[in-house]
DSSP file (Angstrom, degrees, kcal/mol; ACC not computed):
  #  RESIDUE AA STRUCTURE BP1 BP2  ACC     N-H-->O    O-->H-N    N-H-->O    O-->H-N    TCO  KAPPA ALPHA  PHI   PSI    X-CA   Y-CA   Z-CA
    1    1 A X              0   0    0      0, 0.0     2,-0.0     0, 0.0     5,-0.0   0.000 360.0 360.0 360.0 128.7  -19.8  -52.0   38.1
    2    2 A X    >>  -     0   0    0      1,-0.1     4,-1.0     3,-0.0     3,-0.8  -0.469 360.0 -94.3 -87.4 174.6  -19.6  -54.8   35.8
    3    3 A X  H 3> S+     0   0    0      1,-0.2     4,-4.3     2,-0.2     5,-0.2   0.778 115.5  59.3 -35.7 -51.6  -17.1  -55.0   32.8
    4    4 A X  H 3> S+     0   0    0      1,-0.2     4,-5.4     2,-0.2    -1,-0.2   0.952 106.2  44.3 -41.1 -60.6  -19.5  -53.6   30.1
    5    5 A X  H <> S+     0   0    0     -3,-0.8     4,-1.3     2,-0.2    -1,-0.2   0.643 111.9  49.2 -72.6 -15.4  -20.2  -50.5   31.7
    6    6 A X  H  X S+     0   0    0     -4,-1.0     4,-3.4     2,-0.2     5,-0.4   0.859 115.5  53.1 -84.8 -48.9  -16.3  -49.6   32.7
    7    7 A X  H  X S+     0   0    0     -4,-4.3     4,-1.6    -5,-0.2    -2,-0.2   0.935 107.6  44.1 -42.9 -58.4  -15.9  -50.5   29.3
    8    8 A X  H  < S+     0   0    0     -4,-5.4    -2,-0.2    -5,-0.2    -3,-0.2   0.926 117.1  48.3 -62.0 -38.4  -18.5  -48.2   27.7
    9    9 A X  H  X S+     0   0    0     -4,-1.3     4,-0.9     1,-0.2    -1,-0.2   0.860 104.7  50.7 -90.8 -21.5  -17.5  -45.4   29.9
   10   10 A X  H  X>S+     0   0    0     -4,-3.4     4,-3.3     2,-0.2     5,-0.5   0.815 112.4  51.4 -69.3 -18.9  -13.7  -45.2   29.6
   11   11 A X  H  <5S+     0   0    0     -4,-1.6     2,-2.4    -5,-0.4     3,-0.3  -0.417 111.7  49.5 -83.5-138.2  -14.1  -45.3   25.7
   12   12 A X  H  >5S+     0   0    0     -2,-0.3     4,-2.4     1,-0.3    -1,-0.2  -0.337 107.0  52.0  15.8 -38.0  -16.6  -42.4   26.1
   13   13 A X  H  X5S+     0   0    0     -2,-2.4     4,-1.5    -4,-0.9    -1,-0.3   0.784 111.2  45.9 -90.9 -15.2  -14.5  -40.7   28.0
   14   14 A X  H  X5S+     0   0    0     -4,-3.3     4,-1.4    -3,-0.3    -1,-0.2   0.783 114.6  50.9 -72.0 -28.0  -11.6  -41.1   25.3
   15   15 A X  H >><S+     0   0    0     -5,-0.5     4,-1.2     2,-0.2     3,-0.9   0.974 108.1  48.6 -79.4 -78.1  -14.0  -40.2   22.7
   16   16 A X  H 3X S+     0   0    0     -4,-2.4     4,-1.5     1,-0.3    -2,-0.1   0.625 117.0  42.6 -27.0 -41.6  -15.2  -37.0   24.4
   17   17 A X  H 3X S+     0   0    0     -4,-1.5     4,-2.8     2,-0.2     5,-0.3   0.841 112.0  51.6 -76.8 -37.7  -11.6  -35.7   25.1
   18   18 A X  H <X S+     0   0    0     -4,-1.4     4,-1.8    -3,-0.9     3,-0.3   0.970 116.1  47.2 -67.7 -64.5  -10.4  -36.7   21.7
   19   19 A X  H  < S+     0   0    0     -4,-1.2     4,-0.4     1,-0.3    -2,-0.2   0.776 109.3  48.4 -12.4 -63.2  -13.6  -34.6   20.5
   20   20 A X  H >< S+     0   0    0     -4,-1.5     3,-1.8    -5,-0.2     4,-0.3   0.971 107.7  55.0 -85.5 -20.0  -13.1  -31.9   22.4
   21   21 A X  H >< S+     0   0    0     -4,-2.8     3,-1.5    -3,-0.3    -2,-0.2   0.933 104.8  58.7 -30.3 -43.6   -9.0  -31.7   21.2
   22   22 A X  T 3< S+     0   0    0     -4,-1.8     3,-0.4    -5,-0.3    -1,-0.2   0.459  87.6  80.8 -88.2   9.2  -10.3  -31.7   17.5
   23   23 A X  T <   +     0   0    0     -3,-1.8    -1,-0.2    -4,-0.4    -2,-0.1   0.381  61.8  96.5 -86.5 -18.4  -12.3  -28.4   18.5
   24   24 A X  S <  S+     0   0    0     -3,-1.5    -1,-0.2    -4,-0.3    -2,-0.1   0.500  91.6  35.4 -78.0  10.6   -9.3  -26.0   18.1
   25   25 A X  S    S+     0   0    0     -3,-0.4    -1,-0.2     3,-0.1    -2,-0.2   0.334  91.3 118.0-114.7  -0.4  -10.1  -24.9   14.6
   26   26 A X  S    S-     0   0    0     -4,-0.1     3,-0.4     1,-0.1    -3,-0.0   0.237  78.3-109.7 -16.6 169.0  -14.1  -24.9   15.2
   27   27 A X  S    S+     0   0    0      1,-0.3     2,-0.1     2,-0.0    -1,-0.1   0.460 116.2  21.9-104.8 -19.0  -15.5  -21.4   14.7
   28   28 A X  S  > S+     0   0    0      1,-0.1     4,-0.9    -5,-0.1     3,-0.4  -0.378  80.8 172.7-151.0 100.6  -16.2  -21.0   18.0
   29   29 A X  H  > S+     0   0    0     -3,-0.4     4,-2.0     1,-0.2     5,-0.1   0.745  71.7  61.1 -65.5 -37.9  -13.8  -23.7   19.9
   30   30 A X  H  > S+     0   0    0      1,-0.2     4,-1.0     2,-0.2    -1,-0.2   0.812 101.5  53.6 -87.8 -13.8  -14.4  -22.8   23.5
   31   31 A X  H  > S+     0   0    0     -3,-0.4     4,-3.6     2,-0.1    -1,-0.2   0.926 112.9  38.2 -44.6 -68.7  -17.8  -23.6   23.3
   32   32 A X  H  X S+     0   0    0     -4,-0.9     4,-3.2     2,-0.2     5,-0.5   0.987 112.1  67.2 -64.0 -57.6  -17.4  -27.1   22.0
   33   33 A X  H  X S+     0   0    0     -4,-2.0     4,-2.3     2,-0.2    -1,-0.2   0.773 105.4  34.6   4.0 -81.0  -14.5  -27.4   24.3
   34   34 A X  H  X S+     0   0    0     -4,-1.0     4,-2.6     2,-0.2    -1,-0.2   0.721 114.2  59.8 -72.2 -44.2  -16.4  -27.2   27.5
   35   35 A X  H  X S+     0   0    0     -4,-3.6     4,-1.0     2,-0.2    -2,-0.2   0.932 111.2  38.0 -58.5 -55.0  -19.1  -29.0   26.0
   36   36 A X  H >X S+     0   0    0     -4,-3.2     4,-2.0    -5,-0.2     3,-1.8   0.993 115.1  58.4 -60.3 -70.1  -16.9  -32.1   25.2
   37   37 A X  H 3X S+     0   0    0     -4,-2.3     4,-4.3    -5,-0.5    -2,-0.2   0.911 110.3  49.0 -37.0 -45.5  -14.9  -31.6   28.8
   38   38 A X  H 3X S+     0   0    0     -4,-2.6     4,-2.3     2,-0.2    -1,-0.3   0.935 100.7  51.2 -35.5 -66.4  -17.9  -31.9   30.3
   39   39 A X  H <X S+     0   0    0     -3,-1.8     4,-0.9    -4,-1.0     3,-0.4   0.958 117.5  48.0 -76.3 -64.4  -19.4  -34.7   28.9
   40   40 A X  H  X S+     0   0    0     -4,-2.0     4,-1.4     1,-0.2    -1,-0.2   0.808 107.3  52.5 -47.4 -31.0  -16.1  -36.4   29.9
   41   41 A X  H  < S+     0   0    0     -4,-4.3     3,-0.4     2,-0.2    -2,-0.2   0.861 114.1  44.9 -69.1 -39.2  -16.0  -34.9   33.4
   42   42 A X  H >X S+     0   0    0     -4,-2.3     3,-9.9    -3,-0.4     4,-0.5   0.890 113.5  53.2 -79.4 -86.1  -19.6  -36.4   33.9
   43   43 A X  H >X S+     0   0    0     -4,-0.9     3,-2.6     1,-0.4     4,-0.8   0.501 104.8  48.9  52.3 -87.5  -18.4  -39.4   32.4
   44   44 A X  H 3X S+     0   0    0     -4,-1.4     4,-0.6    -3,-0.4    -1,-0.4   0.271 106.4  59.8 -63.9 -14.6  -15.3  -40.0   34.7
   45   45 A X  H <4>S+     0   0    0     -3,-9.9     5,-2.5     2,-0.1     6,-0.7   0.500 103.3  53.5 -98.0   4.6  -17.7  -39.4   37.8
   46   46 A X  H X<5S+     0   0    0     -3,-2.6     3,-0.7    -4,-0.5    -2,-0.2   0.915 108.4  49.6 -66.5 -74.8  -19.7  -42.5   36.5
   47   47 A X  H 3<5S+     0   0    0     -4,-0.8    -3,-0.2     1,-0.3    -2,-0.1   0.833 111.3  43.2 -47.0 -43.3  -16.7  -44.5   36.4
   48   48 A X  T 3<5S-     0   0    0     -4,-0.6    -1,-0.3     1,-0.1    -2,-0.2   0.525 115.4-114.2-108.0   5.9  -15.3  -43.7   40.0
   49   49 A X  T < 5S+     0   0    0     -3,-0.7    -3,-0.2     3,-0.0    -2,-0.1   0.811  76.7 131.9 107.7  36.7  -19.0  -44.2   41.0
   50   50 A X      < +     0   0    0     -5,-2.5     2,-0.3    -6,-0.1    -4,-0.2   0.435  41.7  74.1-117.9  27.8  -19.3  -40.0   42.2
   51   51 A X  S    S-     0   0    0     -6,-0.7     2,-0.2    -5,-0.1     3,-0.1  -0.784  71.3-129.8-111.6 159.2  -22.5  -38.5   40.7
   52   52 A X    >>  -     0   0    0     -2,-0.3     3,-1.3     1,-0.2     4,-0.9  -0.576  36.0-100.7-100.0 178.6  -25.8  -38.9   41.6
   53   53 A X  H >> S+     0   0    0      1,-0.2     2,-3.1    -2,-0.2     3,-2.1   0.843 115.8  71.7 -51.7 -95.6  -28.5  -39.8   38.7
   54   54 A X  H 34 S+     0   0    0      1,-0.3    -1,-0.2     2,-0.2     5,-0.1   0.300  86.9  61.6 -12.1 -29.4  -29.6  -36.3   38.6
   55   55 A X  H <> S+     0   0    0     -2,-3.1     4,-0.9    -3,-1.3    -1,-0.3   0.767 114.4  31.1 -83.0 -22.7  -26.3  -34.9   36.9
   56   56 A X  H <X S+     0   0    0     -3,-2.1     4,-2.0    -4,-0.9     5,-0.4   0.597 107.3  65.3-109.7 -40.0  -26.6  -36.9   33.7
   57   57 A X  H  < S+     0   0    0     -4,-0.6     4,-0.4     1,-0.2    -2,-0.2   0.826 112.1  36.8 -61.9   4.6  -29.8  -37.1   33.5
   58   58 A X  H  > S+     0   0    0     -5,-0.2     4,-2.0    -3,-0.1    -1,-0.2   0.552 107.2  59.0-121.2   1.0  -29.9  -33.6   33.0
   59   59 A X  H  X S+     0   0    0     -4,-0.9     4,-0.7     2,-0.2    -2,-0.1   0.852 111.0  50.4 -43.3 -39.0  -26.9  -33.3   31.1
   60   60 A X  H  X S+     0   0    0     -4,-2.0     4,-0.8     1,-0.3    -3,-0.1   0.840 111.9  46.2 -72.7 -45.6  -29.2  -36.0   28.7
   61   61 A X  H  4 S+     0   0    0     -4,-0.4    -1,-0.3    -5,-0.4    -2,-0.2   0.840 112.1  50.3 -55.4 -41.9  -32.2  -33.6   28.8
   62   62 A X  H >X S+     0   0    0     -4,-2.0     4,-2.2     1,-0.3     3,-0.8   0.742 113.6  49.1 -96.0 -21.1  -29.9  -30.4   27.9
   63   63 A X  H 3X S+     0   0    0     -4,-0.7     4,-1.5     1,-0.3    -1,-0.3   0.774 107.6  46.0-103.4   5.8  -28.3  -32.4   25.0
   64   64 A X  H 3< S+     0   0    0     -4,-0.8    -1,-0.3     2,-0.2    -2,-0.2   0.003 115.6  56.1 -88.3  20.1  -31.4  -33.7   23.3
   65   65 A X  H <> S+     0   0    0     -3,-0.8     4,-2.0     3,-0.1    -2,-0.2   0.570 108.2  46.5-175.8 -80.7  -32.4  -29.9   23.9
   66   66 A X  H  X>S+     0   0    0     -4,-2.2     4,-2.6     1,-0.2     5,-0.8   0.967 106.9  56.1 -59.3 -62.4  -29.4  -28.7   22.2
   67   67 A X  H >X5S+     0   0    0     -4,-1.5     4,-2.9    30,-0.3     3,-0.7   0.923 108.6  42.6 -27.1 -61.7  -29.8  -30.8   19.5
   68   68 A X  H 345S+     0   0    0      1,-0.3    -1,-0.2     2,-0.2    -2,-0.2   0.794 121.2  46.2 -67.2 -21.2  -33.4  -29.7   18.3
   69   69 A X  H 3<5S+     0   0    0     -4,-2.0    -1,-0.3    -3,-0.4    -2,-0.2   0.898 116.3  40.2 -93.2 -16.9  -32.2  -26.6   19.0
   70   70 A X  H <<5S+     0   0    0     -4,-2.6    -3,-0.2    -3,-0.7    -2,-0.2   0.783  84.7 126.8 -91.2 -44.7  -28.1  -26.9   16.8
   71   71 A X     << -     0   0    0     -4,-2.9    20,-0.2    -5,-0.8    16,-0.0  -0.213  69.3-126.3 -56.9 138.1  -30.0  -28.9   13.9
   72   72 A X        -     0   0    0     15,-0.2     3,-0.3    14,-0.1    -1,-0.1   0.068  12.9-126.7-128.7 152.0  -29.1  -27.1   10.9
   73   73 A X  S    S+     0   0    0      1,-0.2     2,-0.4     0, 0.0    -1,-0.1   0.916 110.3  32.7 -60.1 -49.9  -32.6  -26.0    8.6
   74   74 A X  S    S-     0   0    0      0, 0.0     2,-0.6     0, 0.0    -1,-0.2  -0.822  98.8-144.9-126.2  74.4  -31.4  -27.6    5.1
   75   75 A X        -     0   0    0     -2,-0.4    13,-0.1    -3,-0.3    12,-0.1  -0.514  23.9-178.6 -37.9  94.5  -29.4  -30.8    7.0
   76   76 A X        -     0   0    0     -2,-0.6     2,-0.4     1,-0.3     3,-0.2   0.347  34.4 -94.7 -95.3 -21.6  -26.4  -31.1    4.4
   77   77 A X        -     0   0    0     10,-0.2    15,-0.3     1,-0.1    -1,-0.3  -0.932  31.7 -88.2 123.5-155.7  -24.2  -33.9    5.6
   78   78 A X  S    S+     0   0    0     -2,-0.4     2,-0.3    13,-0.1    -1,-0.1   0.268  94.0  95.4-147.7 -25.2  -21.0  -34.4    7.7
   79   79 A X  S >  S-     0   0    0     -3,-0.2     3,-0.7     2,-0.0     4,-0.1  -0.769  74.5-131.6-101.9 152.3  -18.5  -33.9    4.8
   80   80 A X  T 3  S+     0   0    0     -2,-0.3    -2,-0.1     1,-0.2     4,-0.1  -0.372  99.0  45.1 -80.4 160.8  -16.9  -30.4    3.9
   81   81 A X  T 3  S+     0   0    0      2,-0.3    -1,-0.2     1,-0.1     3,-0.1   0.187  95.6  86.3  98.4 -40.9  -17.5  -30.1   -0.1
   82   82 A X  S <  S-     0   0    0     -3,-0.7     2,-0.3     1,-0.3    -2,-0.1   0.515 102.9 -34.2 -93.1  -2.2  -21.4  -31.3   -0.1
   83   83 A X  S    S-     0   0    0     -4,-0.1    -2,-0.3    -6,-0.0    -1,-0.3  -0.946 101.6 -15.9 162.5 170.4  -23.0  -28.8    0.5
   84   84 A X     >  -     0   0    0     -2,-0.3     4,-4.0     1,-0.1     5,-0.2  -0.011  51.3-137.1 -44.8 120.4  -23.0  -25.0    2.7
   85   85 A X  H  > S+     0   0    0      2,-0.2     4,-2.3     1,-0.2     5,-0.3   0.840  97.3  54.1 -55.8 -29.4  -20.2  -25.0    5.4
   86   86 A X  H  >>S+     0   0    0      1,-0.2     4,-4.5     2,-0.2     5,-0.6   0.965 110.3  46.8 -66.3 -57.0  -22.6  -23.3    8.2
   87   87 A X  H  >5S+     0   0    0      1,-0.2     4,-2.2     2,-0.2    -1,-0.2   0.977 116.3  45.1 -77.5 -25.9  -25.1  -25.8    7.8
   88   88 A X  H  X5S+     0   0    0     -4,-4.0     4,-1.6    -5,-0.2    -2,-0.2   0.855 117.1  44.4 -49.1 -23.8  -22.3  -28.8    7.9
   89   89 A X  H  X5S+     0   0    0     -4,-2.3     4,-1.7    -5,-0.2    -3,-0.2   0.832 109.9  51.8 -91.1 -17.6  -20.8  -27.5   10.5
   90   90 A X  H  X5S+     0   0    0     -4,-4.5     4,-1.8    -5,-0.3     5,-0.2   0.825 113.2  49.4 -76.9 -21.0  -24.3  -26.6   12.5
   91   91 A X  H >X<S+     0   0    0     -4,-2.2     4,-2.0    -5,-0.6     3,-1.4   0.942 107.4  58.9 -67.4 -69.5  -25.5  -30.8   11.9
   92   92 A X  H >X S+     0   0    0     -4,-1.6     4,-1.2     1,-0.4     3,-1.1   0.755 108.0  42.2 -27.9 -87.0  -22.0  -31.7   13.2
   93   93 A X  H >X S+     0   0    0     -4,-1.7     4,-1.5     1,-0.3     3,-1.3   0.725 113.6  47.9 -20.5 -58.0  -22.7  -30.0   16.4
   94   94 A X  H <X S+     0   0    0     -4,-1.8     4,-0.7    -3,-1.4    -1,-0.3   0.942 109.7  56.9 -62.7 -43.9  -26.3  -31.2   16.9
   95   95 A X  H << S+     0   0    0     -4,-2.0    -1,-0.3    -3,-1.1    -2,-0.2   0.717 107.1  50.0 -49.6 -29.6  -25.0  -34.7   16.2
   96   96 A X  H X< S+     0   0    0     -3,-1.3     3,-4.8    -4,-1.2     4,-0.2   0.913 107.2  49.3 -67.9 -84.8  -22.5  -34.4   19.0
   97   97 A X  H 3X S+     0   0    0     -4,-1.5     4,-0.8     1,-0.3   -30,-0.3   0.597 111.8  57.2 -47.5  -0.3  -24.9  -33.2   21.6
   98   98 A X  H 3X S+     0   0    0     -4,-0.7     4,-0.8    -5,-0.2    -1,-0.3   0.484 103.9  41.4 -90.0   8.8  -26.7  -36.1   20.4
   99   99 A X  H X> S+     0   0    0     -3,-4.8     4,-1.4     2,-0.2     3,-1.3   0.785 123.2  51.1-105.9 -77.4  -24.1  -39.1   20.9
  100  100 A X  H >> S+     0   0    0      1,-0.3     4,-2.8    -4,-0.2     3,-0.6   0.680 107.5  53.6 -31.1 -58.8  -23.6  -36.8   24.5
  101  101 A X  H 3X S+     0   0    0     -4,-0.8     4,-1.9     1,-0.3     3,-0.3   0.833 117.0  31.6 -28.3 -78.4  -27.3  -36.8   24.9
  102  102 A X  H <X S+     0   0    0     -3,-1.3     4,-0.6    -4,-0.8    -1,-0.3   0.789 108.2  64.6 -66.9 -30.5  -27.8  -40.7   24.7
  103  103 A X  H XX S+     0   0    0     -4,-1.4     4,-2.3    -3,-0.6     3,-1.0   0.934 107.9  56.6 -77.5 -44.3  -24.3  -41.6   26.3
  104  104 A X  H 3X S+     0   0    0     -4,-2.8     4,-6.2    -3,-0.3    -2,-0.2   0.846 102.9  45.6  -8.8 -75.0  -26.2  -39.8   29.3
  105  105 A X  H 3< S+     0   0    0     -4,-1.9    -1,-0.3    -5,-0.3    -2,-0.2   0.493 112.3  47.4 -84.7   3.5  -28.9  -41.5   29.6
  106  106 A X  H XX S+     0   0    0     -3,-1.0     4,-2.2    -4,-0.6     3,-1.0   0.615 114.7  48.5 -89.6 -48.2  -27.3  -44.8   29.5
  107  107 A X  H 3X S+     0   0    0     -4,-2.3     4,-3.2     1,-0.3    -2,-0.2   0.998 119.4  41.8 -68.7 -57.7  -24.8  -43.5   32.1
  108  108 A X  H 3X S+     0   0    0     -4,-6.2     4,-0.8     2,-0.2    -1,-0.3   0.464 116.9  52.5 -59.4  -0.3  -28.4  -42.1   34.3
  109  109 A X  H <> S+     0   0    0     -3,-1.0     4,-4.0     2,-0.2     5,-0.2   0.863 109.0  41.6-113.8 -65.4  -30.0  -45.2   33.4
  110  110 A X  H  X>S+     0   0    0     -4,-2.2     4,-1.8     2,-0.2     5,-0.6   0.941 116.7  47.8 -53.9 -58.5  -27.5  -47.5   34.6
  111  111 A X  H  X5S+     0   0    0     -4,-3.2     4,-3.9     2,-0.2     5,-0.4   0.989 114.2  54.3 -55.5 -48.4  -26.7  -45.2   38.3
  112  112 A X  H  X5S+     0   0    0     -4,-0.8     4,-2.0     1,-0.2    -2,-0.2   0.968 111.0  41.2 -42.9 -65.3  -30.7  -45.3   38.4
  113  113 A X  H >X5S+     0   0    0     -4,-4.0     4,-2.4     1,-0.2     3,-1.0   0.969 114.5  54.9 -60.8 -54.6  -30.7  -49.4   38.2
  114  114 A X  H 3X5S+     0   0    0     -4,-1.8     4,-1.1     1,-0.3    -1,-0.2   0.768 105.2  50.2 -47.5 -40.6  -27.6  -49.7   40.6
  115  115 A X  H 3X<S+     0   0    0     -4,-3.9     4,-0.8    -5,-0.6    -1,-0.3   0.762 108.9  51.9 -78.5 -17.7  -29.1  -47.7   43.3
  116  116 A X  H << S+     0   0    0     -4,-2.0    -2,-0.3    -3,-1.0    -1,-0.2   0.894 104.4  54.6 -88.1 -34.3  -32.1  -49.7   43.2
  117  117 A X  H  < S+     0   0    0     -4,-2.4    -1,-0.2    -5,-0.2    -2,-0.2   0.782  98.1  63.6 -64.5 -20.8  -30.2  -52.6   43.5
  118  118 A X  H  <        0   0    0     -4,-1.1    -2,-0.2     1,-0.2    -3,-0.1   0.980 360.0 360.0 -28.3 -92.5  -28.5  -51.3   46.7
  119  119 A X     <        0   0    0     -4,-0.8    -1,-0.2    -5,-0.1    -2,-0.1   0.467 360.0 360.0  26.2 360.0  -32.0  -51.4   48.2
């Protein structure tokens, strides 16, 4: 695994844990929790080279999923103050399972191209 990718995936996986830490006053915390823990554990089986494609790549699908499904009606922003907390706090969300979403498919993209170079 070259430098790039070791790179991209430990901060991801710092980002995901830090993410799901900042979840203990959320409205519904164990949710988001698991959802972040996840996305690290995924993450951290990248790194030590022990998923196959198939676990983020549907991780990627279930969080572009979640998104269209989390995205708020009247999309308000990111800051508390601007506008109705339910729909800030329901963008937040979707916007996470979209950074998961893509960090996915980078991760499946990349196992995909690596096995093929095995070949």
């Amino acid at each position: 695994m070259n430098t790039f990718f070791k790179f991209f995936g430990w901060l991801f996986v710092l980002l995901f844990l830090w993410s799901a830490l900042l979840q203990y006053n959320d409205p519904d915390p164990i949710l988001w929790i698991v959802v972040y823990g996840v996305a690290a554990l995924v993450t951290l089986g990248f790194l030590f080279d022990k998923i196959k494609f198939i676990v983020p790549f549907t991780a990627s699908i279930f969080g572009f999923l979640g998104f269209l499904y989390h995205f708020p009606i009247k999309f308000e922003g990111f800051t508390i103050g601007q506008g109705d907390i339910k729909n800030i706090e329901e963008g937040r969300g979707a916007f996470g399972l979209l950074i998961i979403a893509i960090v996915m498919l980078v991760i499946s993209i990349r196992i995909r191209v690596r096995n093929r170079l095995k070949v």
